[in-house]
C-alpha positions in Angstrom: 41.0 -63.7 54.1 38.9 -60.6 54.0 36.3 -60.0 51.1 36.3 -57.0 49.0 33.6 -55.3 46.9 33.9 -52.8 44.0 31.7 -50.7 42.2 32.3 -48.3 38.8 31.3 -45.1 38.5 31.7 -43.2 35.0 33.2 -44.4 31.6 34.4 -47.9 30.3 37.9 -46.2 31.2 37.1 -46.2 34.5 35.4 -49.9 34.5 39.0 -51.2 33.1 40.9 -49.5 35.9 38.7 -50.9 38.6 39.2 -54.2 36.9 43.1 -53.7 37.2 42.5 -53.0 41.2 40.2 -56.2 41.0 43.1 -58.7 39.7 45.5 -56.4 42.7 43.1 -58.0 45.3 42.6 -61.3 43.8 46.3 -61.8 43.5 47.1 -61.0 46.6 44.3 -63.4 48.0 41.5 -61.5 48.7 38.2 -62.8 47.9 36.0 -61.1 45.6 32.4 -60.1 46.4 30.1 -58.6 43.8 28.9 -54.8 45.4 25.1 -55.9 46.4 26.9 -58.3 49.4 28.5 -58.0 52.5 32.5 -57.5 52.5 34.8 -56.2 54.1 36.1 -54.0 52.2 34.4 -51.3 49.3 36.5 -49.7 46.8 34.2 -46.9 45.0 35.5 -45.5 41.9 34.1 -42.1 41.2 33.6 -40.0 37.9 33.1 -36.3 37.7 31.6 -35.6 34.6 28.6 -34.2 36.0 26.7 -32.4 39.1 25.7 -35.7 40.0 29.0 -36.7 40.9 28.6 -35.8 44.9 25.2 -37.4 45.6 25.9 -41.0 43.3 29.2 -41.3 46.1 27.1 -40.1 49.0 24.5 -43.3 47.9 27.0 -45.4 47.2 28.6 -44.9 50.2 25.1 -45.4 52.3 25.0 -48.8 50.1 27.7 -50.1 51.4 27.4 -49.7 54.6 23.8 -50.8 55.1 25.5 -54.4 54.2 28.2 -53.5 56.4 28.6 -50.9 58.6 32.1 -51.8 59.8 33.5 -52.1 56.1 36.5 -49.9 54.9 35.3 -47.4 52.6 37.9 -46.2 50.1 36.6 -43.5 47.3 38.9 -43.8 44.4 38.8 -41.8 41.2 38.2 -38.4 39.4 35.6 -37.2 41.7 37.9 -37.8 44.5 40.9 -36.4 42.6 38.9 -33.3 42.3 36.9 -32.9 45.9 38.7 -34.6 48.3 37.5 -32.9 51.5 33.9 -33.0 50.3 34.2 -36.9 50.2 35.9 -36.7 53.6 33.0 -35.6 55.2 30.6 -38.4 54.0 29.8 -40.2 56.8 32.0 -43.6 56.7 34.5 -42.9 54.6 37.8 -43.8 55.2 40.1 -42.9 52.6 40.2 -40.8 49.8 42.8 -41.7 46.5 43.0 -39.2 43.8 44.5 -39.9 40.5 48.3 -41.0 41.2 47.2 -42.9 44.4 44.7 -45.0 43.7 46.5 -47.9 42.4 48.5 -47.9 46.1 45.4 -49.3 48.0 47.4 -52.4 49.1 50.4 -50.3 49.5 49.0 -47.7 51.8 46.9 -50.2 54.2 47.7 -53.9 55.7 44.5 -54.3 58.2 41.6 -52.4 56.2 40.8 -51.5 59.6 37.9 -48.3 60.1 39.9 -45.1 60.5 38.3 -42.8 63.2 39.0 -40.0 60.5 39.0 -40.4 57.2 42.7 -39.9 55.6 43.1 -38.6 52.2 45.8 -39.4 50.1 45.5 -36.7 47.0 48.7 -35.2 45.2 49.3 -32.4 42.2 48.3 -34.4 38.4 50.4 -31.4 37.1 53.2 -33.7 38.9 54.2 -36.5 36.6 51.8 -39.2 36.9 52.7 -42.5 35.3 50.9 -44.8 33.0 49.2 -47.4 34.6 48.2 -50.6 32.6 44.4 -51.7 32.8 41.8 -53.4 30.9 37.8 -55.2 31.5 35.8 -57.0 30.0 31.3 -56.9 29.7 31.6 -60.6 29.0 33.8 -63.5 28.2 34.1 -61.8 24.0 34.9 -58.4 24.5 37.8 -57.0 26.2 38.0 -53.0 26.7 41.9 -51.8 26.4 43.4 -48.5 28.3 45.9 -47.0 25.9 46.1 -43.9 26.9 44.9 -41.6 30.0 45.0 -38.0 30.7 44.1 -34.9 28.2 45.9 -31.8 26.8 42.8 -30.2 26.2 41.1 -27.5 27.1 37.7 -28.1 26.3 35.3 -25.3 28.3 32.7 -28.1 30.1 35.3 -30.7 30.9 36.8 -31.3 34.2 38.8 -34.6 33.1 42.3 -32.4 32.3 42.1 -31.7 35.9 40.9 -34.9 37.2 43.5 -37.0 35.6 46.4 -34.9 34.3 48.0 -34.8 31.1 48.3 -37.0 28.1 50.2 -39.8 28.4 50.5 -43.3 26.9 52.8 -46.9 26.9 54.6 -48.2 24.3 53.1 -49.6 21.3 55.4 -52.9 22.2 53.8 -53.2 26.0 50.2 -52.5 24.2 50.5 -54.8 22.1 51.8 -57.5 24.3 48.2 -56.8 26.6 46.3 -57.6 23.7 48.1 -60.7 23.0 47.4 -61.3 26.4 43.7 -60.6 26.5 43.8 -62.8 23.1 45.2 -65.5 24.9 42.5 -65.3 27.7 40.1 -66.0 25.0 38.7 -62.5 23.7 37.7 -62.4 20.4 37.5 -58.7 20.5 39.8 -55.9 21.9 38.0 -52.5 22.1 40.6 -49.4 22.6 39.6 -47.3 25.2 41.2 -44.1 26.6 41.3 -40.7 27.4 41.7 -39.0 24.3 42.6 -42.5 22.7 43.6 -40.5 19.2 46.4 -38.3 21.3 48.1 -41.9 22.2 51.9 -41.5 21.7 51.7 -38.0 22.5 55.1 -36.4 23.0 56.6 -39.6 21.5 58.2 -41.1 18.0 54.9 -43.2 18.0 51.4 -42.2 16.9 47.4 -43.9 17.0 47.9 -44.9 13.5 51.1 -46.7 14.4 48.9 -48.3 16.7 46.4 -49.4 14.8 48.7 -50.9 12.5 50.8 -53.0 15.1 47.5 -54.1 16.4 46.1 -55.7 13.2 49.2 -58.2 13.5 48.3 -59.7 16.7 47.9 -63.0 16.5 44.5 -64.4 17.1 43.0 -61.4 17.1 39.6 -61.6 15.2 37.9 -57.8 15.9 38.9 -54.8 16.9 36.9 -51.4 17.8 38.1 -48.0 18.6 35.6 -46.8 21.8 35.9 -43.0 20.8 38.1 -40.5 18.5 38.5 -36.9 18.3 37.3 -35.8 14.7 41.0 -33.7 14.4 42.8 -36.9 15.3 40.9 -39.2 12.6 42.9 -38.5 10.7 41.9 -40.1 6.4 45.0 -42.4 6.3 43.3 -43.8 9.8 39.9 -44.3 7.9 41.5 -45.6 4.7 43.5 -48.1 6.9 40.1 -49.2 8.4 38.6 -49.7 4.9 41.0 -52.5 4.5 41.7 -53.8 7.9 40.7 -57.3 8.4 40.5 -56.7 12.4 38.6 -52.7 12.9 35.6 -53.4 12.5 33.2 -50.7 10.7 32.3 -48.9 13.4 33.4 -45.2 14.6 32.5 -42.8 17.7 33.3 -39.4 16.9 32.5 -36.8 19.2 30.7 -33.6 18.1 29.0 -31.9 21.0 27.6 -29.4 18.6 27.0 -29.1 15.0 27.2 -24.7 15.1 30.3 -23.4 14.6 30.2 -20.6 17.0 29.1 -22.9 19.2 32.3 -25.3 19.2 34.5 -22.0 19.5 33.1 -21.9 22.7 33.6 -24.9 23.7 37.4 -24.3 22.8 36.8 -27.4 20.1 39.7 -28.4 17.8 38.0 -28.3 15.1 34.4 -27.0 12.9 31.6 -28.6 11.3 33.0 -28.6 7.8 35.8 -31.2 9.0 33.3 -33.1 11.1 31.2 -33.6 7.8 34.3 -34.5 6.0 35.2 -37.4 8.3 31.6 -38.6 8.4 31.2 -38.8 4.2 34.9 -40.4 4.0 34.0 -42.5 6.0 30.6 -43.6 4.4 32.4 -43.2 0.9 34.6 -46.1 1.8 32.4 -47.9 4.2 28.8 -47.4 3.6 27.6 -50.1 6.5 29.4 -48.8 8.8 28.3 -47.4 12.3 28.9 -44.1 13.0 27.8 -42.5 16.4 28.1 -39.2 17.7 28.5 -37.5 21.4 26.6 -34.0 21.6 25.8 -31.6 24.6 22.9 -29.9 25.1 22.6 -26.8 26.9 26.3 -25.5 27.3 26.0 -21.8 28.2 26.2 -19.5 25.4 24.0 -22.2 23.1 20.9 -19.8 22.5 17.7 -21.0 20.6 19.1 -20.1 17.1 22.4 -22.0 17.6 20.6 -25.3 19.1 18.5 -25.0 15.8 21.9 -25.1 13.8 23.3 -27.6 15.8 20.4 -29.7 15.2 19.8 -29.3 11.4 23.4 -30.2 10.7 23.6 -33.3 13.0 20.0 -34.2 11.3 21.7 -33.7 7.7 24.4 -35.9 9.1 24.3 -39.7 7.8 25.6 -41.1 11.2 23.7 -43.9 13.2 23.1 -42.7 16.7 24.0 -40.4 19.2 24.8 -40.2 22.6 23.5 -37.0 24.0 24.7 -35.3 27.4 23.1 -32.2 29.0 25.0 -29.9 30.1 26.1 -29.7 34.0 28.0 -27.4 35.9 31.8 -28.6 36.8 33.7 -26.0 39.3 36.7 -24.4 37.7 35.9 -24.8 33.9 35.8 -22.0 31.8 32.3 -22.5 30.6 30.6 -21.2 33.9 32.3 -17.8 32.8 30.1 -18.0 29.2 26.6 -16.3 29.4 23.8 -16.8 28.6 23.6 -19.5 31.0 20.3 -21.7 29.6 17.8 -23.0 32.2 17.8 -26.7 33.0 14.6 -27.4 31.9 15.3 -26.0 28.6 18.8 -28.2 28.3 16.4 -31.1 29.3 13.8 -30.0 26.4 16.9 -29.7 24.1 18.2 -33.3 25.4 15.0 -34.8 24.3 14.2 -33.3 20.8 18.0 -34.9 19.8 17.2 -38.2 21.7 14.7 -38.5 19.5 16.6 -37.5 16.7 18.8 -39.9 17.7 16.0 -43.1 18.4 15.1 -42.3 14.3 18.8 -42.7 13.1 19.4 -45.9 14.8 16.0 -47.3 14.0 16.7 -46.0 10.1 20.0 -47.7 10.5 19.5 -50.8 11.6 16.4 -51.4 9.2 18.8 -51.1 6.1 20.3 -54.2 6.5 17.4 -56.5 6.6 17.7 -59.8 5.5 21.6 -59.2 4.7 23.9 -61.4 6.2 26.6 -59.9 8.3 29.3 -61.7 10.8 28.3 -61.4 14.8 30.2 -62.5 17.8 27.7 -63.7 20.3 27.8 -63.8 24.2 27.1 -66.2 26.5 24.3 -64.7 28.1 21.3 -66.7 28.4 18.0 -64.0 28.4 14.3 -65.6 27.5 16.5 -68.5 25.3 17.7 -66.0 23.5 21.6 -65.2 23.2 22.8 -61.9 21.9 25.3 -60.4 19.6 27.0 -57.4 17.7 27.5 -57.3 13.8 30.7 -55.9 12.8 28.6 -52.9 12.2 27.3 -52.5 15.7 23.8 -54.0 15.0 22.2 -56.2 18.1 20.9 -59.3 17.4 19.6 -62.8 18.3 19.3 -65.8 18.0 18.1 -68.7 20.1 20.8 -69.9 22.6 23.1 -72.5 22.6 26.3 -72.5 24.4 27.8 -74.3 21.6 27.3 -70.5 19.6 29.5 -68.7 22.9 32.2 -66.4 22.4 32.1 -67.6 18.5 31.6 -65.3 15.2 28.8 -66.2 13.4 27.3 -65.4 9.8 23.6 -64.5 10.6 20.9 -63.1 8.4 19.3 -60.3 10.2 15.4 -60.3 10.1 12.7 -58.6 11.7 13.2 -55.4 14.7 12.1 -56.0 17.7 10.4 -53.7 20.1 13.4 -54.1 22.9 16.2 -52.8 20.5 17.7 -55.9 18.6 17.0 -57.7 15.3 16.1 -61.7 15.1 18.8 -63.2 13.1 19.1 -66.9 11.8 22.2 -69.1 11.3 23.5 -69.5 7.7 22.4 -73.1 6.6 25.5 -74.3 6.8 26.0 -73.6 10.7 22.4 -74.9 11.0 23.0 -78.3 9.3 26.0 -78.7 11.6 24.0 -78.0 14.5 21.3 -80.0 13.6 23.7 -83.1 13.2 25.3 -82.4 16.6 22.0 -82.5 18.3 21.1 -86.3 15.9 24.7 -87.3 17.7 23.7 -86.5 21.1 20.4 -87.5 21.4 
């Protein structure tokens, strides 16, 4: 049976659909390589979020077939949704698969035999496109959910309404049933991913909040994050219900991209600052631990000095926990390449790192508050130096020393002292350590 290879580029939307191809493969009794070997076969999902979209498939590609150079190349995604021909002429490609195809990989080919010129396979997402199920997993804990796919908006820098096509969702029912599924698999924790995961249920009788609610009944289910939200669709009764859930855990990502005003009109934003702030001090009204992080652009044409100053103050006035900050690149056909004045790259690089920084102070402020509290963490199994590593239910890393007896379990832990690599020592509650101690009289 032939081997097969994949590798991810993009979000943690994209990792859980090329996990869904992945179990395709495998069930239909291929055997799975991991990218850095030789196979037969290498499926590249693509992302298009930035300029840098064209030259990571080009490497990709050459990575591939320097440990093969008779593999099949297919080149999957929202990159190839988007540029089809200019991924047909990379060398040693041999099909392209834009949004509604690339789930038909084992439809569309038997043999996986090279094609002496490259076919692509690329239809209209303006077409109806349906929902296709998926989910991953970073480790044997956590599980990452796709609810939703597609966007209605119309945001100025964003190519993804293109890419992938309108909003669209399943039922809560079949939702549901994959996270009783993933439960049943072992996963402690289910982490929605999506889209535009707060548009889920979009033209439908059913809404997020629906969702949320039908979630925190499934059984077995100890923890359970939302990846991202839009700031118009976190909506309070959302953030109330999360102040009393037992399963969502205290942690929201709320995108931003700027903090001026004039600045989010022309990004054609849904919304200003004064909601954003209102979300962010509901939320620590109810939930003062919790983690709150934030996605900003730098850069965007129109975003002169004066406005990256406003954007800055009011994210610094902000009491969130870290950001995630994206320069600005140009994507063909969005609306923002019409906006002037365009600003320099090595200004949005300048700009990138003043709010990185920004950024590196919130998290280290953050995480330095709950010192010597005690807070639950569900650990992994990786093994790293002896040490094994965990998040709190606020999104705070820590670690303790390893034993596989701790894997894929919650733990109460006392967080003590930062370390230099991004993570707080913790120690076991006496309770757990008495236990453990007994265990290891009993064995030896």
């Amino acid at each position: 049976m032939k081997k097969v290879a994949f590798e991810t580029l993009g979000c943690k939307l994209n990792f859980s659909e090329t996990s869904s191809m992945r179990r395709d493969f495998e069930n239909e009794g291929f055997e799975l390589e991991e990218f850095n070997s030789e196979a037969d076969i290498y499926v590249i999902n693509t992302c298009s979020v930035t300029m840098d979209a064209n030259s990571a498939c080009r490497k990709t590609v050459r990575q591939a077939l320097r440990r093969n150079p008779k593999a099949f190349i297919a080149v999957v995604g929202c990159y190839a949704q988007l540029e089809p021909e200019e991924i047909a002429r990379i060398e040693g490609v041999d099909v392209v698969l834009g949004a509604k195809e690339k789930f038909k990989l084992l439809d569309l080919f038997d043999d996986f035999i090279k094609q002496e010129k490259t076919i692509i396979y690329n239809s209209d997402v303006n077409e109806a496109v349906d929902f296709h199920n998926a989910f991953s997993s970073d480790d044997r804990t956590r599980a990452f959910l796709k609810v939703q796919d597609g966007c209605n908006y119309k945001c100025s820098f964003c190519t993804i309404p293109l890419a992938r096509g309108a909003s669209r969702s399943p039922k809560i029912s079949t939702v549901v049933r994959n996270a009783q599924l993933l439960v049943d698999e072992g996963f402690k924790e289910v982490i929605i991913t999506g889209v535009n995961s707060g548009d889920f249920g979009y033209g439908t009788d059913e809404d997020f909040f629906q969702l949320l609610q039908a979630l925190e009944n499934v059984d077995g289910l100890e923890r359970l994050r939302v990846s991202s939200i839009e700031p118009n669709l976190l909506h309070e009764d959302i953030i109330r219900f999360a102040a009393e859930s037992k399963k969502l855990q205290p942690h929201f990502h709320i995108p931003l991209q700027s903090g001026s005003d004039e600045m989010l009109k022309l990004m054609k934003r849904r919304y200003r600052s004064d909601l954003y702030r209102g979300r962010v001090e509901l939320i620590r009204e109810l939930m003062p631990d919790a983690c709150i992080g934030v996605d900003v652009i730098t850069g965007h044409p129109g975003e002169t000095d004066e406005l990256f100053r406003e954007s800055f103050d009011f994210i610094e006035s902000l009491d969130v926990s870290y950001l995630h900050v994206f320069t600005y690149s140009e994507r063909p056909n969005t609306h923002a390449l019409s906006l002037k004045p365009s600003i320099p790259k090595q200004e949005r690089k300048k700009r990138t790192h003043k709010l990185r920084r920004l950024s590196a102070k919130k998290r280290f402020a953050f995480d330095l508050r709950f010192e010597g509290q005690t807070r639950p963490a569900l650990f992994e199994e990786e093994n790293k130096d002896g040490l094994m590593f965990g998040w709190t239910d606020n999104y705070v890393r820590v670690a303790i020393p390893f034993n596989h007896r701790l894997v894929n379990t919650i733990q109460n832990v006392e967080i003590s002292e930062y370390s230099s690599k991004g993570f707080h020592f913790a120690t076991l509650n006496e309770e757990i350590l008495k236990q453990e101690r007994a265990i290891e009289e009993l064995l030896v």
